[in-house]
LOFI-128304 format. One line per 5 residues: number of its first residue (from 1); their letters; for each residue y, z, x of C-alpha. Coordinates in Angstrom, 1 decimal. Layout:
NUM	a	Y/Z/X | ...
//
This chain:
1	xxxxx	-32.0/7.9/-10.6 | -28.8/6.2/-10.6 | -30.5/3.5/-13.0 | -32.1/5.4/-15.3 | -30.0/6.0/-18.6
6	xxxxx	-30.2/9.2/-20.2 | -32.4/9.5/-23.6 | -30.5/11.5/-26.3 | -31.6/15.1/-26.1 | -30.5/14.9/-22.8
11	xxxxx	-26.8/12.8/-24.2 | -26.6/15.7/-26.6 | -27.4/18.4/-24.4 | -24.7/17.9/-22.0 | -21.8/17.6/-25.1
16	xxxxx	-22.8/20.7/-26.0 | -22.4/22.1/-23.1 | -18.9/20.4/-22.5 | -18.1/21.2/-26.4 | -17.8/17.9/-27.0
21	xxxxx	-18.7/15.9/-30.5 | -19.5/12.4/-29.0 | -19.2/10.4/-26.4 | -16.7/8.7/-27.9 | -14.7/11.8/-27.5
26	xxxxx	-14.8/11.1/-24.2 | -12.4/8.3/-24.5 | -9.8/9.5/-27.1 | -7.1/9.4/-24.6 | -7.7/5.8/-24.1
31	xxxxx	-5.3/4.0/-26.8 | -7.8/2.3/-29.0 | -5.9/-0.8/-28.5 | -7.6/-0.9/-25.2 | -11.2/0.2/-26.0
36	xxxxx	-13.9/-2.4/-26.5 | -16.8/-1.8/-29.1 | -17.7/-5.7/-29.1 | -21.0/-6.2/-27.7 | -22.3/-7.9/-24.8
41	xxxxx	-22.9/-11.8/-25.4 | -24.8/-13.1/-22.2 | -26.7/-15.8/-23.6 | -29.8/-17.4/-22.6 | -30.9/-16.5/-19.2
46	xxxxx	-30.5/-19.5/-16.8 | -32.2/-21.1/-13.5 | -30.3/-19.8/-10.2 | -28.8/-22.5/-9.0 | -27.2/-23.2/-12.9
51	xxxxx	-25.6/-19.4/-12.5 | -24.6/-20.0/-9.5 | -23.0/-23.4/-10.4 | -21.4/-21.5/-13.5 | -20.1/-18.6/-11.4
56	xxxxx	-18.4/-20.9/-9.0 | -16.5/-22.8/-11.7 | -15.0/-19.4/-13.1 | -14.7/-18.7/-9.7 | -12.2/-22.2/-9.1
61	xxxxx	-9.9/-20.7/-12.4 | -8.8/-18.0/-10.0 | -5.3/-19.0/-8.6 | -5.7/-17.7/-4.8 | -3.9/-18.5/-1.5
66	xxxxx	-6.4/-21.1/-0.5 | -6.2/-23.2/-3.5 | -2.3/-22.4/-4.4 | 1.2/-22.2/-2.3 | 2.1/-18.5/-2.2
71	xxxxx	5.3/-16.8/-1.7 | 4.0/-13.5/-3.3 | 4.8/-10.5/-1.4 | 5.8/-7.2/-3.2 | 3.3/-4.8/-1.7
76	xxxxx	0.1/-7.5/-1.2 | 0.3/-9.8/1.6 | -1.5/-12.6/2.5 | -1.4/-12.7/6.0 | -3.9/-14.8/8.7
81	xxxxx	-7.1/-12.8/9.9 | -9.0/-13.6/12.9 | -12.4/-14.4/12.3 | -12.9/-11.9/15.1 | -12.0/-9.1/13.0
86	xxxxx	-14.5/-10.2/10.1 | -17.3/-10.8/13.4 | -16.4/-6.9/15.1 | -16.4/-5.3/11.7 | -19.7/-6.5/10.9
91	xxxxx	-21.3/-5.2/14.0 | -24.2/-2.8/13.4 | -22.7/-0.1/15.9 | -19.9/0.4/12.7 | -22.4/0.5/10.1
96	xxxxx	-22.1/3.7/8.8 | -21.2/6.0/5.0 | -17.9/5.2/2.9 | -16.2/7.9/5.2 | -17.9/10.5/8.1
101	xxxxx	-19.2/13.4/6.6 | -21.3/14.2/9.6 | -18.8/12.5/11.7 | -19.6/13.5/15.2 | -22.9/12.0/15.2
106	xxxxx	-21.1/8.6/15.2 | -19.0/8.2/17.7 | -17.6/4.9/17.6 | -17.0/5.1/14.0 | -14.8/8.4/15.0
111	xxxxx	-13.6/6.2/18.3 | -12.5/3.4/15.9 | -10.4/6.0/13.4 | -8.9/7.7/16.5 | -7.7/4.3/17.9
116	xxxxx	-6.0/3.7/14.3 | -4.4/7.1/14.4 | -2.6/5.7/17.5 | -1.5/2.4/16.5 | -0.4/3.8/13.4
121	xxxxx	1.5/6.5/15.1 | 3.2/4.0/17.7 | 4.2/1.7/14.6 | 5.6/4.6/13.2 | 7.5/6.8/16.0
126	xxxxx	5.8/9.6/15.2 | 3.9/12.0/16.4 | 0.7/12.4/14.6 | -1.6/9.9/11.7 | -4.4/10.8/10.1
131	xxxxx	-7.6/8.9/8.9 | -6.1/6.4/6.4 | -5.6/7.1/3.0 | -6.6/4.7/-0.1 | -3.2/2.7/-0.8
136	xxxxx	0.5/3.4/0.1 | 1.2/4.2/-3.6 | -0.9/7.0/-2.7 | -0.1/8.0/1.0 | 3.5/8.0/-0.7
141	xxxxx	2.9/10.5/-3.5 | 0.7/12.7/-0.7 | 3.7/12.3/1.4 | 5.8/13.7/-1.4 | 3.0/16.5/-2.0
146	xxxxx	3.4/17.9/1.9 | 7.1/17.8/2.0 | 6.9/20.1/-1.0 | 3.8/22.1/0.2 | 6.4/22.9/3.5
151	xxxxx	10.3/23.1/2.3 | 8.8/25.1/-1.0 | 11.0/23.6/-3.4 | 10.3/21.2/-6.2 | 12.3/18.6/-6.3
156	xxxxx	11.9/15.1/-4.9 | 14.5/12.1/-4.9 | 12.9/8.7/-4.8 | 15.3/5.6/-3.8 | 15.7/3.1/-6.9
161	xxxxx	14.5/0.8/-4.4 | 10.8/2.1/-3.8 | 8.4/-0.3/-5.6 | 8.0/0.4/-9.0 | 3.8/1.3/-8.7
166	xxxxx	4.6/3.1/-6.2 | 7.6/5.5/-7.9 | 4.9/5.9/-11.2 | 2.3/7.3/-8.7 | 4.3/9.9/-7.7
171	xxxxx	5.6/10.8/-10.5 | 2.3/11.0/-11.8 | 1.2/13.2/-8.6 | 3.9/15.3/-9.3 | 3.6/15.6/-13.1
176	xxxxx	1.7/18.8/-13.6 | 3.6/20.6/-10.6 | 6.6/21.2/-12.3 | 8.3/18.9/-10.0 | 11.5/17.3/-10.5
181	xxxxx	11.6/13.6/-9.7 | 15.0/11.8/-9.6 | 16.3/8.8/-8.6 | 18.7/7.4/-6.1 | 20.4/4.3/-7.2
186	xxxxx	20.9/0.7/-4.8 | 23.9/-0.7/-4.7 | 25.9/-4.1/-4.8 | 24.1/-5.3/-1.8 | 20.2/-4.0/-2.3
191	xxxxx	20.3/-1.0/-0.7 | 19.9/2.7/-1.6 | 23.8/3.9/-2.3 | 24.4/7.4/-0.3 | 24.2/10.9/-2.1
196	xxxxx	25.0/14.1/-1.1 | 21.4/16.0/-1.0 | 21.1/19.4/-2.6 | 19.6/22.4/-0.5 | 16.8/22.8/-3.7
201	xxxxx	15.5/19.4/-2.5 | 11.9/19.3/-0.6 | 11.7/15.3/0.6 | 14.3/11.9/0.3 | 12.0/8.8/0.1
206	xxxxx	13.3/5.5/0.7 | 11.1/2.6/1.2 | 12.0/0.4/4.5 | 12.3/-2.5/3.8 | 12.5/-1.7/0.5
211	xxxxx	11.1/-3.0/-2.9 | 14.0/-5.9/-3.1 | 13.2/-6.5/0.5 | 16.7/-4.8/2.0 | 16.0/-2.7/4.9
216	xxxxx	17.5/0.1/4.1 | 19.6/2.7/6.7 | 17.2/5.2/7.4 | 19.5/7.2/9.9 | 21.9/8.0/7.1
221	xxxxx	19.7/9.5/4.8 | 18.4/11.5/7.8 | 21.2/13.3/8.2 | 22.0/14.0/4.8 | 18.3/15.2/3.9
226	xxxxx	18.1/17.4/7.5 | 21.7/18.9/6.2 | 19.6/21.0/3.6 | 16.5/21.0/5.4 | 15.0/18.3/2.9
231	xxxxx	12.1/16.0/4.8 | 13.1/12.2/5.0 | 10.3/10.3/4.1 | 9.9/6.6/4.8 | 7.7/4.6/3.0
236	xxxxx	7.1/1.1/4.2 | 4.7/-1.7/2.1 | 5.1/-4.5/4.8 | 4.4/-2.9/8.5 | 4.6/-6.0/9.5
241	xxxxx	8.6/-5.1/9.7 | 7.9/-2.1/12.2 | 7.0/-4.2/14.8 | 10.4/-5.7/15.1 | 12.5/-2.6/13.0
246	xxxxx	13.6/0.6/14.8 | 10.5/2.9/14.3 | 11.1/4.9/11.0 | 10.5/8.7/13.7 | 13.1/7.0/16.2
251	xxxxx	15.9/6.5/12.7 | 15.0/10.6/11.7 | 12.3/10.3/9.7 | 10.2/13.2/9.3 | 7.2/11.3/7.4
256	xxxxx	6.1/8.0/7.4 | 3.8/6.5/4.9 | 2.8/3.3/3.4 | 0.7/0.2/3.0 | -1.3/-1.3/5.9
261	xxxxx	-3.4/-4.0/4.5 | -1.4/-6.9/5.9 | -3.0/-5.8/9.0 | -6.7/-7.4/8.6 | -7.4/-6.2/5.4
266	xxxxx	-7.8/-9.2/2.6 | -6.1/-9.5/-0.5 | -9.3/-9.5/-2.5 | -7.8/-9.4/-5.4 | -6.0/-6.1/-5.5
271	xxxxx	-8.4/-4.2/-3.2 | -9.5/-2.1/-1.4 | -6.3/-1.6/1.0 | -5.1/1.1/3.4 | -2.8/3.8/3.5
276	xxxxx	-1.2/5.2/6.4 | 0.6/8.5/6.9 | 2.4/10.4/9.8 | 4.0/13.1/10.6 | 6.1/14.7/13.3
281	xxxxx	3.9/17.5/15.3 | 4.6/20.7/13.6 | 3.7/19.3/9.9 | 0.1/18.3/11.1 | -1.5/21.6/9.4
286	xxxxx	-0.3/20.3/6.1 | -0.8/16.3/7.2 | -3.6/15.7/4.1 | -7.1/13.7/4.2 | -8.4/14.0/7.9
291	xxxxx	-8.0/13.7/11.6 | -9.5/12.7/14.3 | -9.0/14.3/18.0 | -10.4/13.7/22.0 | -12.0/15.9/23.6
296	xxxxx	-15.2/16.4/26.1 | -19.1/17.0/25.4 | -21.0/19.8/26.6 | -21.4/17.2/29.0 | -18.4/16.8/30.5
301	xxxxx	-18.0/13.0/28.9 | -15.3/11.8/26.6 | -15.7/12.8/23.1 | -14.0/12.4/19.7 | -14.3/15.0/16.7
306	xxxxx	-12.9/15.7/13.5 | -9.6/18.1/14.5 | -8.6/18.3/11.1 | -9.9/18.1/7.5 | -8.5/20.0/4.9
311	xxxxx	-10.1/19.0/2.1 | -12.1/20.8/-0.5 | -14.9/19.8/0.3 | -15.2/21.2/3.6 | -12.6/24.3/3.3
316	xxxxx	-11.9/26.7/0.2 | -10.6/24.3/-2.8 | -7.2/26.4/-3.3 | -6.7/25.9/0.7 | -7.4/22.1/0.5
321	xxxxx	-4.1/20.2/0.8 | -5.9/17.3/-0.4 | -8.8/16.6/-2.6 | -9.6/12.4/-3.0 | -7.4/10.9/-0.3
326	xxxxx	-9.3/9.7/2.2 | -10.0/5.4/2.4 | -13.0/4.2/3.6 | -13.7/3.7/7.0 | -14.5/0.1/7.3
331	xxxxx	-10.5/-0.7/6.2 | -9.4/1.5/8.9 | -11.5/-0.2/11.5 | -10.2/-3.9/10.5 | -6.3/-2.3/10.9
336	xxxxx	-7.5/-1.0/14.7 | -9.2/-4.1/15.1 | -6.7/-6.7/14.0 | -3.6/-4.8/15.5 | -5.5/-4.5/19.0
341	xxxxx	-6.2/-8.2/19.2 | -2.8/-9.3/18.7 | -1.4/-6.2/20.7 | 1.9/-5.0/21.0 | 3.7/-8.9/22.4
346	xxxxx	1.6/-11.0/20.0 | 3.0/-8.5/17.0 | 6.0/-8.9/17.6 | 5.8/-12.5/17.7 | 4.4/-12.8/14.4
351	xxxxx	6.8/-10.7/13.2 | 9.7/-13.0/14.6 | 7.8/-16.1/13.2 | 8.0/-14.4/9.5 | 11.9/-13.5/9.8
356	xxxxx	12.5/-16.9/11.0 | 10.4/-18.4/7.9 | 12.7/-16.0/5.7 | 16.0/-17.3/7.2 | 14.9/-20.8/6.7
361	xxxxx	13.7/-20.3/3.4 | 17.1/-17.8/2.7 | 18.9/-21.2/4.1 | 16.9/-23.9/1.6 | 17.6/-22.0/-1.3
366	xxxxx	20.7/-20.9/-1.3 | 21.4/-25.1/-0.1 | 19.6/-26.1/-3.4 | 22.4/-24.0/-5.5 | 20.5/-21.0/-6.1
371	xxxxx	22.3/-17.1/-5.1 | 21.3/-14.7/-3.1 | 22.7/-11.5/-4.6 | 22.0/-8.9/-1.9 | 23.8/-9.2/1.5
376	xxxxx	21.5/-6.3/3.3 | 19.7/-7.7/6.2 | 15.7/-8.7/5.1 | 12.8/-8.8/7.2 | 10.6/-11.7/5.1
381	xxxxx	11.4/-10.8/1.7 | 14.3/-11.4/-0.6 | 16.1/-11.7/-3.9 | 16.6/-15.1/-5.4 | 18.9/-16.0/-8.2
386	xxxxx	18.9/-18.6/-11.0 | 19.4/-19.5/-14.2 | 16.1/-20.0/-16.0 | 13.7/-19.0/-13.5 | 11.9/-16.6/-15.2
391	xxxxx	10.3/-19.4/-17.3 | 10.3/-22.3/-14.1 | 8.5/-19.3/-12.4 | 5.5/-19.5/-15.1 | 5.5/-23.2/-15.4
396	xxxxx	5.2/-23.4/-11.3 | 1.6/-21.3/-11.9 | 0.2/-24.0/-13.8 | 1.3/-26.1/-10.8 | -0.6/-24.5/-7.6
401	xxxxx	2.8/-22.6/-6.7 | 3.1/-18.9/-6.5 | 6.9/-19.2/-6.5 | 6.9/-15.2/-5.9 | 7.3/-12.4/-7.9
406	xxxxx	9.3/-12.4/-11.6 | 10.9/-9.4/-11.4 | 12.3/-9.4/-15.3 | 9.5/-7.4/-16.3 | 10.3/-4.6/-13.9
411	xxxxx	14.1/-4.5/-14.8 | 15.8/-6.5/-18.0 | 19.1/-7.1/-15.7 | 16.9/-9.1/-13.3 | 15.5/-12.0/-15.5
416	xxxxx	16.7/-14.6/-13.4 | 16.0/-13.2/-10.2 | 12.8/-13.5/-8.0 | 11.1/-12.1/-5.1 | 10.3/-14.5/-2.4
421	xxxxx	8.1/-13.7/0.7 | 7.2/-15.9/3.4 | 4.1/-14.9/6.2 | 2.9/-17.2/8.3 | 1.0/-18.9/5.9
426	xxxxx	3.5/-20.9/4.2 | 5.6/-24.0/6.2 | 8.4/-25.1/6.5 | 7.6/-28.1/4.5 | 6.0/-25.5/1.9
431	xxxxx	9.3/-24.0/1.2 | 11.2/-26.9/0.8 | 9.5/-27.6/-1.9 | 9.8/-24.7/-3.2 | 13.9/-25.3/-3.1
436	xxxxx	13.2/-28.8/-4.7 | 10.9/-27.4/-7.7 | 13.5/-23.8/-8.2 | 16.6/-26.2/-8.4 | 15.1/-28.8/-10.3
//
């Protein structure tokens, strides 16, 4: 019935009931900058194989990392995949809905989440995960949402130095709470600048490594934030760095949250990632989305269940903790899968091979006369600065090279500077020409 539009008795009918004049209505929050009346002009309907031919030469304007030289990091990372993940995720045993619903009558599905609760929480020092959530820009503002939900205050300070999507999520979380949102500054060399933390103040997040790529101290702010029983929470958008960083739990960290799509998810074009979240032990009754536990059968055999799942749609909606958190499945199973083939030695060496690719690449720059403004150790992403290389940065585009991310539009003071990131899928001979064209 999905397919079948509505006739107008029954369009008219329902804006009645909703005491609405039209369905343009609907829509008057949209600026009407942005809303479309044009009509649809598809043409002539072709042969197959001419669509097909059309839809792959639209398909060649895109500028992707197999037909361009990418140092684009900034919360989306193009990393490898095994074409074993792609082969296990496709298996039929995995097929199953967007998310369990009637969970326990798949049991690898449930087997698969459980495994990524571990991983995640072994990446993350801490003691319990949950079931993935849709992006870190969200696991952070849900993050933000518990520490509130347990300290009972209002007030949040976010670290200058958390990605700029990620901050405006929050605050737009946090917007009809009454919260206060404020801001902790960075300092001369990237990193967030210390501050005395008020006792009226439910949650501290700092992003490690952070948006500029400085990993940030961590232990510091958990001492200040445990001084007046504020939660620290760490947000991370590479986790790649966890696997050679000190553990956000092992540094004090009460939460951990963030982006885990460089782990066998694809960059698809913005989506769909993977958020992660965790918790120490005695926050897991308001850890949001779901969780998956171990347990035995009426049979005596191993089992796995849903522990936890405070949602609305399975508890009383002012109980829920969450409402639309939860990510689908299939990303969580890639994450399991991807970090289980390369297991705990072979993720740490890719992790060593990306630092060493950001030293190098730190090296070749700053050789070909361009600054490096921020002296805070990096993991494989840093701050680049030059005269002019806001506009070299748009001319590279129209030359195959992704020469990272212009960060004037985030900040006027930073129109010269850019964001580099090197993975594994840039070479040393890759990056030296990207010193040749950024000096040129």
């Amino acid at each position: 019935m999905g397919y079948v539009p509505h006739t107008p008795d029954e369009i008219r009918h329902m804006l009645g009931r909703i005491g609405v004049p039209s369905v343009d209505a609907l829509f008057e929050t949209i600026p009407e900058s942005l809303r479309s009346k044009a009509g649809l002009d598809l043409g002539e309907a072709a042969a197959e194989r001419t669509l097909i031919a059309e839809l792959r030469e639209r398909a060649a304007q895109n500028l992707g990392t197999s037909s361009a030289t990418c140092f684009l990091g900034a919360g989306a990372y193009a990393h490898f995949i095994p074409a074993a993940v792609d082969a296990l995720a496709s298996r039929g045993e995995f097929t199953t809905a967007y998310t369990p619903y009637q969970a326990e009558i798949s049991q690898g599905t449930l087997q698969a989440v459980y495994e990524f609760q571990t991983l995640i929480c072994q990446l993350a020092g801490l003691d319990v995960a949950n079931a993935s959530l849709y992006d870190g820009a969200s696991a952070t503002a849900e993050a933000a949402l518990m520490a509130m939900r347990v300290r009972r205050r209002q007030r949040v300070l976010l670290s200058a130095g958390l990605h700029p999507h990620w901050a405006h999520v929050v605050r737009t979380y946090l917007d009809g709470l009454g919260a206060q949102v404020d801001v902790l500054p960075t300092g001369p060399d990237g990193r967030t600048l210390p501050a005395k933390i008020d006792d009226d103040v439910a949650a501290v997040v700092i992003q490690y490594p952070n948006f500029l790529g400085c990993v940030e101290d961590l232990a510091s702010f958990s001492e200040a934030a445990h001084a007046s029983k504020a939660l620290l929470v760490s947000a991370t958008a590479e986790p790649l760095a966890l696997a050679v960083l000190q553990a956000p739990g092992a540094l004090g960290a009460d939460v951990a949250c963030g982006e885990a799509q460089s782990f066998g998810v694809p960059l698809s074009f913005g989506g769909p990632q993977v958020g992660f979240l965790a918790a120490r032990q005695e926050l897991v009754r308001q850890l949001p989305g779901r969780l998956i536990g171990e347990t035995v059968d009426s049979g005596g055999q191993r089992a796995f269940v849903m522990t936890l799942t405070t949602r609305e749609q399975h508890i009383r909606r002012e109980r829920a903790t969450s409402n639309i958190c939860t990510n689908q499945g299939l990303c969580a199973l890639r994450v399991a899968i991807y970090l289980a083939l390369l297991g705990r030695r072979g993720l740490r060496k890719l992790a060593l091979a990306n630092l060493s690719l950001a030293q190098y690449a730190r090296g070749a720059l700053s050789d070909a006369g361009l600054e490096l403004p921020y002296s805070a150790p990096v993991f494989n992403e840093f701050v680049v600065r030059g005269p002019g290389l806001g506009e070299r940065h748009a001319a590279l585009l129209e030359r195959g090279l992704v020469a990272g991310l212009h960060l004037g539009p985030y900040d006027a003071t930073l129109r010269d500077h850019l964001l580099i990131c090197t993975t594994e899928l840039v070479g040393r001979d890759d990056i030296d020409r990207l010193a040749r064209e950024l000096s040129a």
